[in-house]
C-alpha distance (Angstrom), angle and dihedral (degrees) to the residues before:
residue distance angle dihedral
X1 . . .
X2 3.68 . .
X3 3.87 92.0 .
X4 3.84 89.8 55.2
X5 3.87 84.9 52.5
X6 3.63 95.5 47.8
X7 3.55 90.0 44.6
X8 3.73 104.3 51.2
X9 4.08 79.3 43.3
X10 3.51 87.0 72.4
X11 3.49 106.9 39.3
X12 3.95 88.8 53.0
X13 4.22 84.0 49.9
X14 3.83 88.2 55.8
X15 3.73 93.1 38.0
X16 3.80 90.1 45.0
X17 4.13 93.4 55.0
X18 3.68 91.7 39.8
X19 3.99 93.1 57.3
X20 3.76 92.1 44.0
X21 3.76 88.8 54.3
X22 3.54 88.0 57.7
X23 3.62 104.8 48.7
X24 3.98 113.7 101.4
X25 3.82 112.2 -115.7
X26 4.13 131.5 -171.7
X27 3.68 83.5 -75.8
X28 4.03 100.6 40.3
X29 3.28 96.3 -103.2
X30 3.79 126.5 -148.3
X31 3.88 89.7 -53.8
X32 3.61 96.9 77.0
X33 4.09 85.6 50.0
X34 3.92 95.3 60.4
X35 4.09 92.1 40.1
X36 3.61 98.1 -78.9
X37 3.52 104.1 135.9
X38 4.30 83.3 57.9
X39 3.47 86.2 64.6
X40 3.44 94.3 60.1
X41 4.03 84.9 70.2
X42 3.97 87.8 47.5
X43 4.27 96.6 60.4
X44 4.02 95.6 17.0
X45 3.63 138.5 -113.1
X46 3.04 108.0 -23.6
X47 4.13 94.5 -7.3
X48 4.11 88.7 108.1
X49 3.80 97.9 63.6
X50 3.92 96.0 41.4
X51 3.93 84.1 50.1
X52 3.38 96.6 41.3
X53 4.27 82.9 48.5
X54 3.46 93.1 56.5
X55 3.77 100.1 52.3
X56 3.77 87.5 49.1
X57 3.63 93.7 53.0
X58 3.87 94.0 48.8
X59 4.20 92.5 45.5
X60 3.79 87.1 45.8
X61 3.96 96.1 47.1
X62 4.00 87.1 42.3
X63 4.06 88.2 48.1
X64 3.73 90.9 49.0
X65 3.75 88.0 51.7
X66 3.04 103.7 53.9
X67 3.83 94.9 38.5
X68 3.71 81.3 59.1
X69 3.91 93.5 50.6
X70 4.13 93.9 48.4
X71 3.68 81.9 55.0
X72 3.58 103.8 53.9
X73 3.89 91.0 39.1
X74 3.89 84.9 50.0
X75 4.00 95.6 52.7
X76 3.52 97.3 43.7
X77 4.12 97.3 60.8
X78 3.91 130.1 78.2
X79 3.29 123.5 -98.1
X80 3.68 111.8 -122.8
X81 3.71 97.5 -112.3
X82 4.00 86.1 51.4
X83 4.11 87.9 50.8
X84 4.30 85.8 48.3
X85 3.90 98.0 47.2
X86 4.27 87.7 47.6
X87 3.92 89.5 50.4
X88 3.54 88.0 46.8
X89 3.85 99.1 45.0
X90 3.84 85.1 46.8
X91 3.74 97.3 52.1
X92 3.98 113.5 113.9
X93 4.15 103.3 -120.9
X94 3.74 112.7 -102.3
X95 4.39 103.9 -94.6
X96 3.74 111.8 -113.0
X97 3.81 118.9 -90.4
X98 4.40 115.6 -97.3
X99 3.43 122.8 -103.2
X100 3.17 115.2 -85.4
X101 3.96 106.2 -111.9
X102 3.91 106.5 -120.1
X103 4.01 113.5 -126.9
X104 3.92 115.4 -133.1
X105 3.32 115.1 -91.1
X106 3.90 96.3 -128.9
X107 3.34 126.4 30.5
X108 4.02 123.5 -102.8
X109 3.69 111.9 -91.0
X110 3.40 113.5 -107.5
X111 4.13 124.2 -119.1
């Protein structure tokens, strides 16, 4: 689940950067490079920029969502070291070695 979040987290980044590229600033921007400023005739007068609004507004609110979401996800796991010291903690102590069997002190008599 958390890959499809981080996943759709980046394609909304990309997404996000390409659509502000587009919009048409003060100066034009790079919208009126890549055609932009024919799109203007496409939605109207001013239709482009209040289109071109709205889709930033949803890819920002779905970008802050999910940057809220990673977040969450990422403060409620263990760190590794946490994960390590628990296995360790857990760990049954090693049992103690055998005797060591004694050897005779004389050797068996022979027959």
């Amino acid at each position: 689940m958390i890959t499809l979040v981080t996943a759709l987290h980046i394609l909304v980044c990309i997404f996000l950067i390409l659509i502000i590229l587009l919009q048409a600033g003060k100066g034009g921007g790079m919208g009126s490079a890549f055609g932009g400023a024919g799109a203007q005739t496409v939605f109207g007068g001013r239709g482009a920029q209040t289109f071109l609004g709205k889709v930033t507004s949803v890819s920002a609110f779905i970008f802050m969502l999910t940057s809220l979401t990673l977040a969450y996800n990422s403060s409620k796991t263990r760190s590794v070291l946490d994960a390590h010291a628990a296995a360790e903690q857990t760990a049954p102590a090693p049992a103690a070695p055998p005797a060591p069997v004694s050897a005779p002190a004389a050797p068996a008599p022979a027959r």
